[in-house]
C-alpha positions in Angstrom: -151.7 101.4 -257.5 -154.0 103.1 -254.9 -154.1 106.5 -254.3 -152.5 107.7 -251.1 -155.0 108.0 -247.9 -155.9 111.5 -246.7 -155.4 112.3 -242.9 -157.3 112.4 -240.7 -156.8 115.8 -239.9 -158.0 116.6 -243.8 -160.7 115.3 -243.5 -163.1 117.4 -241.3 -163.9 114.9 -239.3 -163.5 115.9 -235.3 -160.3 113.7 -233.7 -161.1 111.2 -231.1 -160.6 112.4 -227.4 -157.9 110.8 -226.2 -157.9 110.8 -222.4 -154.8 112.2 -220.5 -152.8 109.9 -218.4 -153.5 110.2 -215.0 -150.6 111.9 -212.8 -148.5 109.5 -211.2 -149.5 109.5 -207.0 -145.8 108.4 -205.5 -144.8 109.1 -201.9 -142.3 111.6 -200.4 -139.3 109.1 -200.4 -139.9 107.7 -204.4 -140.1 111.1 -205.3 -136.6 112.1 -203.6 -135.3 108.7 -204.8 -136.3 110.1 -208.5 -134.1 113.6 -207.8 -131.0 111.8 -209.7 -132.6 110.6 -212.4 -134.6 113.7 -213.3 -131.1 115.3 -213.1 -130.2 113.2 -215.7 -133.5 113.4 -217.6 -133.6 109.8 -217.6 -137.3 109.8 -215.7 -140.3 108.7 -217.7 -142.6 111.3 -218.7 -145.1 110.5 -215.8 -142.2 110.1 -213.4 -140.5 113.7 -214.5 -143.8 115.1 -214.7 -144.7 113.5 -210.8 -141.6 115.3 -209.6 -141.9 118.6 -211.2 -145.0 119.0 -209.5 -143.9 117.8 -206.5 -140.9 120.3 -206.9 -143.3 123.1 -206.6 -144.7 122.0 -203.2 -141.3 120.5 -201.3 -138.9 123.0 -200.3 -136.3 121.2 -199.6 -136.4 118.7 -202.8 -136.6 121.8 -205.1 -132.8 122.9 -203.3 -131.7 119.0 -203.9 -132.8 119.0 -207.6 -131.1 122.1 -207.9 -127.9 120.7 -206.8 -127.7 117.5 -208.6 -128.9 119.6 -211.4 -125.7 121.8 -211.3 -123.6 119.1 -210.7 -125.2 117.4 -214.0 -123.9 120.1 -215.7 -120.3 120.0 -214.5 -120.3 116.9 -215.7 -120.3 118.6 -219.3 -117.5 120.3 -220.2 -118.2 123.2 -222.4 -117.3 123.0 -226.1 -115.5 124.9 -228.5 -117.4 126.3 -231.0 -114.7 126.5 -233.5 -114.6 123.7 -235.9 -112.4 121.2 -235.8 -109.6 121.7 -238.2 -109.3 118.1 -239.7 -112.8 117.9 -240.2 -112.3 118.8 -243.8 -109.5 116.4 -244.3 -112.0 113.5 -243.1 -114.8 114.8 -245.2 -112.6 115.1 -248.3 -111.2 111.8 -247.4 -115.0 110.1 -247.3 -115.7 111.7 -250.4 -112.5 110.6 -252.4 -113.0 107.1 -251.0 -116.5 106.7 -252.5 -115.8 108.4 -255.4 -112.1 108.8 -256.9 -110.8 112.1 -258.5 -111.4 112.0 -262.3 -108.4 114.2 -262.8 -106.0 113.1 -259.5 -103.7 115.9 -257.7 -100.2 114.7 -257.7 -98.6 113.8 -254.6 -96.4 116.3 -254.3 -98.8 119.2 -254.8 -101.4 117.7 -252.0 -99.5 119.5 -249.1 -99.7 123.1 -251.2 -103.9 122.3 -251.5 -103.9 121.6 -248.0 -102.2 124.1 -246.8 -103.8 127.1 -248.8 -107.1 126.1 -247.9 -105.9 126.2 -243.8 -105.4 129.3 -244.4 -107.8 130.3 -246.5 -110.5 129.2 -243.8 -108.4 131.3 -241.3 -109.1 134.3 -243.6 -112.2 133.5 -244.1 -113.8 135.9 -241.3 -111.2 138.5 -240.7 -112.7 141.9 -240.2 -111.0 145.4 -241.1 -109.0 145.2 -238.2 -107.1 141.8 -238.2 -106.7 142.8 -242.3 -104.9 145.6 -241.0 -103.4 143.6 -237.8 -99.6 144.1 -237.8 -97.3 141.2 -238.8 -93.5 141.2 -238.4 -91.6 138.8 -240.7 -88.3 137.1 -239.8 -85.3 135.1 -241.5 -82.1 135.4 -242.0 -79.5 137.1 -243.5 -75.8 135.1 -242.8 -75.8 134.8 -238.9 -78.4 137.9 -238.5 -82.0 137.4 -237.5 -83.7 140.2 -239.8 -87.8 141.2 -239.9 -89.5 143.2 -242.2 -93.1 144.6 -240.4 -96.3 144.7 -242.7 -99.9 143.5 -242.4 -101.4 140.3 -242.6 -102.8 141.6 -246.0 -99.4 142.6 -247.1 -98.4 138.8 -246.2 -101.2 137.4 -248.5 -99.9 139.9 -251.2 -96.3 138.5 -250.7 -97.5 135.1 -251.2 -99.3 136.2 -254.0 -96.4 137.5 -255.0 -93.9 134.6 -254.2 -96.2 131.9 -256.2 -96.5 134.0 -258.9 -92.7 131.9 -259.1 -94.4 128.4 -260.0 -97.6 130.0 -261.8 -94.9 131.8 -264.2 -93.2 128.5 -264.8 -96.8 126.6 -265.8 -97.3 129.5 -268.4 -99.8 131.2 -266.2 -100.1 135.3 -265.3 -97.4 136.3 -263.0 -99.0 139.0 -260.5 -95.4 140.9 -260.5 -96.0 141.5 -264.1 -93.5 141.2 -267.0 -91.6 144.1 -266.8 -88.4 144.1 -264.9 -89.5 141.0 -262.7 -86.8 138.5 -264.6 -84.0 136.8 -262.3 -85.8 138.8 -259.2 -86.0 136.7 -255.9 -88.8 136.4 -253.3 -87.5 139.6 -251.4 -86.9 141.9 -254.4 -90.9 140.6 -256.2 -92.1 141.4 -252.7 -90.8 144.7 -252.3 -91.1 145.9 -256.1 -94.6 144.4 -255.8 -95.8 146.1 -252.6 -94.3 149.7 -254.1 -96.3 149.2 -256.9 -99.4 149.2 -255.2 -101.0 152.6 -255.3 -102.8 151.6 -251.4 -101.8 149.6 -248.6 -103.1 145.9 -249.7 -106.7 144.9 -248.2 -108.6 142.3 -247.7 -109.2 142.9 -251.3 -105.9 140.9 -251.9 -107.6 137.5 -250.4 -109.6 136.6 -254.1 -106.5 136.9 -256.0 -103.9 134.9 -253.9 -106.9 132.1 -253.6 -107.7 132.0 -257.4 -104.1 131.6 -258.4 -103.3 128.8 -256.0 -106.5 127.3 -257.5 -105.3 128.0 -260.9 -101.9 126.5 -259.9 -103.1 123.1 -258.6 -105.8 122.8 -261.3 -102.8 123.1 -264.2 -100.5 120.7 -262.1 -103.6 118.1 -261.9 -104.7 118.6 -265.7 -100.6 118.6 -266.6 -100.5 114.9 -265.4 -97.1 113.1 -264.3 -95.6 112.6 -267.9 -96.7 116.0 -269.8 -93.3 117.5 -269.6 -90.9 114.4 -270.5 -89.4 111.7 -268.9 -89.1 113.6 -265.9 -93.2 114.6 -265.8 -94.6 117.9 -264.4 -92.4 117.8 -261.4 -89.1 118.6 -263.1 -90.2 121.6 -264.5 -87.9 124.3 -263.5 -88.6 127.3 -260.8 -86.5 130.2 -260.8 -86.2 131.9 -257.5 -83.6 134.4 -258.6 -80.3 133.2 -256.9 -81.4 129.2 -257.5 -83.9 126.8 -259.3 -86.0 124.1 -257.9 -87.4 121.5 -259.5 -91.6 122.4 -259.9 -92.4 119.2 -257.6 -89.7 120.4 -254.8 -91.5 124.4 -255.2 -95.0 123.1 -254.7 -93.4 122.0 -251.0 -91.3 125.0 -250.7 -94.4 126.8 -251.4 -96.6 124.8 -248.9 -93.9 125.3 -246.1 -94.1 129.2 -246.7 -97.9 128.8 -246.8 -98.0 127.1 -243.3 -95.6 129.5 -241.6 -96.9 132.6 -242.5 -100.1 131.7 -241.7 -98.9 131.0 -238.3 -97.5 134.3 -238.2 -100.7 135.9 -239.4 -102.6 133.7 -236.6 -99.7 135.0 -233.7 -100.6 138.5 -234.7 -104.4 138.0 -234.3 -104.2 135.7 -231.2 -105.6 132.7 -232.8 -103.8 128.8 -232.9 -102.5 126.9 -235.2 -101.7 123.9 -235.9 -98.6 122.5 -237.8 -99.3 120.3 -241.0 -100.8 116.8 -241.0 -97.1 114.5 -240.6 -96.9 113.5 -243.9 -97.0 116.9 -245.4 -94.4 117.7 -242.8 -92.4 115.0 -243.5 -91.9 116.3 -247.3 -91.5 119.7 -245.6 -88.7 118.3 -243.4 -87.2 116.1 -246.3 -87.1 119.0 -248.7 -84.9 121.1 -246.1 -82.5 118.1 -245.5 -82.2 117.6 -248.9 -81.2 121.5 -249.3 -78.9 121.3 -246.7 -75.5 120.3 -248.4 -76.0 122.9 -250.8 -76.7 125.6 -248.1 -73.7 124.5 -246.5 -71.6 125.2 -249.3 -72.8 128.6 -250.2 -71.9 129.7 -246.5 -68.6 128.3 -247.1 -68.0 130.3 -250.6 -69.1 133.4 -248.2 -66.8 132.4 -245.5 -69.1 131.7 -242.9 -68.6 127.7 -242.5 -65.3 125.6 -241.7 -63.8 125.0 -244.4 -63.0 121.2 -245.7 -60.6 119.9 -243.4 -57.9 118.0 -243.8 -59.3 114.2 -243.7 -60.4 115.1 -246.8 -64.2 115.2 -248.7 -66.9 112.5 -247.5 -67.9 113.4 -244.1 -71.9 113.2 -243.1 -73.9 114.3 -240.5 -76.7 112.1 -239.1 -79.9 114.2 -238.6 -82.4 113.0 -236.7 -85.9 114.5 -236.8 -88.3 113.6 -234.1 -91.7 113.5 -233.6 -94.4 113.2 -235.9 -93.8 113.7 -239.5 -89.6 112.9 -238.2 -87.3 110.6 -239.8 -83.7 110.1 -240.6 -81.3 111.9 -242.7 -77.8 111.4 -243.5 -76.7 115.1 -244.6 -73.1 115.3 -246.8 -71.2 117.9 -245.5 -68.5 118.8 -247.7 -69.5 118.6 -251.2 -73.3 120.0 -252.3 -73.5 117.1 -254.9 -72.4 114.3 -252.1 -74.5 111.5 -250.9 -74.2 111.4 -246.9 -72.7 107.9 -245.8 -73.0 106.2 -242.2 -69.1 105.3 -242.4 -68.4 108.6 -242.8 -70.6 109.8 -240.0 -69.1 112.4 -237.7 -71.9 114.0 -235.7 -75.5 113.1 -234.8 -77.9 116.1 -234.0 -81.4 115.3 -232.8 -84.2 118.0 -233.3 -88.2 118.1 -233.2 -89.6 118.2 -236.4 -91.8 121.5 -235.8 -88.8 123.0 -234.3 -86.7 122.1 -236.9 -89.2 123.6 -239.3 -89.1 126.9 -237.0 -85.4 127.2 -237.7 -85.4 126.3 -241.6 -88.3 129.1 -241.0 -85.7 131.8 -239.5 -88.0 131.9 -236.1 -86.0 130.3 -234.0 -82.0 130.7 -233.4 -79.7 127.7 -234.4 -78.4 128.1 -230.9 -82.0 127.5 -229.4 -82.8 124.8 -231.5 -80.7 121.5 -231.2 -82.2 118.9 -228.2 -79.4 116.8 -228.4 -75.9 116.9 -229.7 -72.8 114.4 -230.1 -69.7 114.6 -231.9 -68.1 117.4 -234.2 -69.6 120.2 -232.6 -68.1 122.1 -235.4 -70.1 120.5 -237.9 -73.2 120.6 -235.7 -73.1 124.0 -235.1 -72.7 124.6 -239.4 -75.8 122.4 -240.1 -77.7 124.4 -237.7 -76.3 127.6 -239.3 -77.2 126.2 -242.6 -80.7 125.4 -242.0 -81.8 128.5 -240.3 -79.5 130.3 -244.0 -82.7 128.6 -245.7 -85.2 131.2 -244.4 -85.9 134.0 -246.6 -88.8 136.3 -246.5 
């Protein structure tokens, strides 16, 4: 094989002289009838380098060129600098497609990975100040709107806090700690967890919420469907004090807390956001609906819905989701264990599906909510009551 050749420039020897091209000689009129193109730097060198010098001699070219040359630059419209937030979705989705997960992540956990890392990136250059940015929290409580004011790290910390649920049911660390944490809810960890602290949280709190939910979706992955039983991984019960949910029904619960706090961190530091890819939000919205008939009858037990009436068990309530992510559901409305049938159907309520989510969310008011409405207003006005009973800090 021969060796490689040496340059020319290597080699000491002096480079040819390479004449320069002779300027181009064009009249007045060619050179005004190049002013467009050299706006568009679509001139050949000689031409563009014909005009410039021309430029410096013609008075009135030099104020042409300067006009097309803004106009040019109207025809650019400035760009954001921010990235755009489903370029990691596509990369991840280039990468997967040439080259498959070895250990997959389960369906159900893929909006929780998603959504942790939106917000993660959203964290990722916060300075003292938006750490320390005030944030006011807000579900409800029966028919109140309530709020509880913190920071954005005191958010993170309650998320911390909140999944330390599901990392306590894989047989990881709980960050509330052993000791007088059992049968606690999300407010009760929250607040026992924040009084613990010996400092109002910082962005020191960002490493530990993002290792955890790392830790959480790696043990899911390695778990696999069929670890735990017939049932897999997904059955595994979560314990959030006053109810359990199934581990694959948490992960969502989990991701739908995820995406709305982080909109409430991004309100309180001026900063959009966008709402989940639609088929996370479909599982988001599914998962609500689902809850529904069960919300229903704890506000019943409490007094705060009708009461079965006298046509007897059976009735449904057609909910109708729109927009991206949207759907159909047939929601039973007097028994939590019913399945909701068309026959029995006595109202239809028709909602968006990020507004929905902003009233299973506790930030908007049932009353506020509904787009449209027809038949038993009664009903309708309990499912929307129910829904925004889901919200809890």
């Amino acid at each position: 094989m021969p060796t490689p050749r040496s340059s020319v420039e290597d080699t000491g020897v002096p480079l040819p002289d390479v004449p320069a091209p002779a300027p181009l000689v064009l009249e007045h009129r060619v050179l005004k009838s190049l002013l467009g193109a050299w706006a568009l730097s679509a001139c050949s060198p000689e031409e563009s380098l014909a005009v410039e010098d021309h430029l410096g001699e013609c008075g009135t070219c030099a104020e042409e060129a300067l006009r097309l040359r803004d106009a040019v630059g109207l025809l650019h419209p400035e760009e954001t600098l921010d990235l755009d937030p489903m370029l990691r979705a596509r990369v991840l989705e280039g990468c997967l497609t040439r080259r498959p997960p070895r250990v997959p992540v389960p369906a159900w956990t893929a909006p929780y990975d998603a959504e942790t890392a939106r917000l993660d990136a959203l964290l990722q250059d916060f300075g003292d100040p938006e750490w320390h940015a005030p944030v006011r929290l807000r579900w409800y409580e029966g028919d109140e709107q309530v709020s509880r004011k913190t920071t954005v790290a005191g958010v993170i910390a309650h998320l911390t806090c909140v999944d330390g649920l599901v990392a306590r049911s894989l047989g990881l660390d709980d960050p509330a700690g052993p000791a007088g944490r059992e049968g606690l809810g999300p407010l009760q960890r929250t607040e026992a967890y924040w009084k613990a602290a010996y400092f109002p949280a910082t962005r020191a709190v960002r490493a530990p919420w993002r290792d955890q939910t790392h830790a959480v979706i790696r043990t899911v992955s390695f778990a696999g469907e069929d670890a735990a039983g017939a049932g897999g991984t997904g059955q595994l019960p979560v314990s959030y004090g006053d109810f359990t949910l199934p581990l694959r029904d948490a992960m969502i619960d989990r991701a739908f807390e995820c995406w709305v706090h982080a909109g409430d961190i991004a309100d309180a530091v001026d900063y959009p956001y966008a709402a989940p890819s639609p088929r996370h939000l479909n599982r988001m919205i599914d998962l609500a609906a689902r809850m529904l008939p069960g919300s229903l009858a704890g506000r019943r037990r409490a007094g705060l819905a009708a009461p079965v009436g006298d046509e007897g068990a059976g009735r449904s309530l057609r909910l109708e989701v729109e927009g991206a992510g949207g759907g159909e559901w047939l929601i039973a409305l007097d028994s939590p264990g019913g399945v909701g049938s068309a026959e029995r159907e006595v109202a239809h309520v028709a909602l968006d599906g990020v507004e929905f989510c902003r009233l299973a969310a506790g930030h908007v008011s049932p009353e506020e909510a509904a787009a449209g409405q027809l038949g038993d207003r009664e009903a309708i006005r309990d499912v929307l009551r129910a829904t925004a009973s889901l919200s809890r800090m």
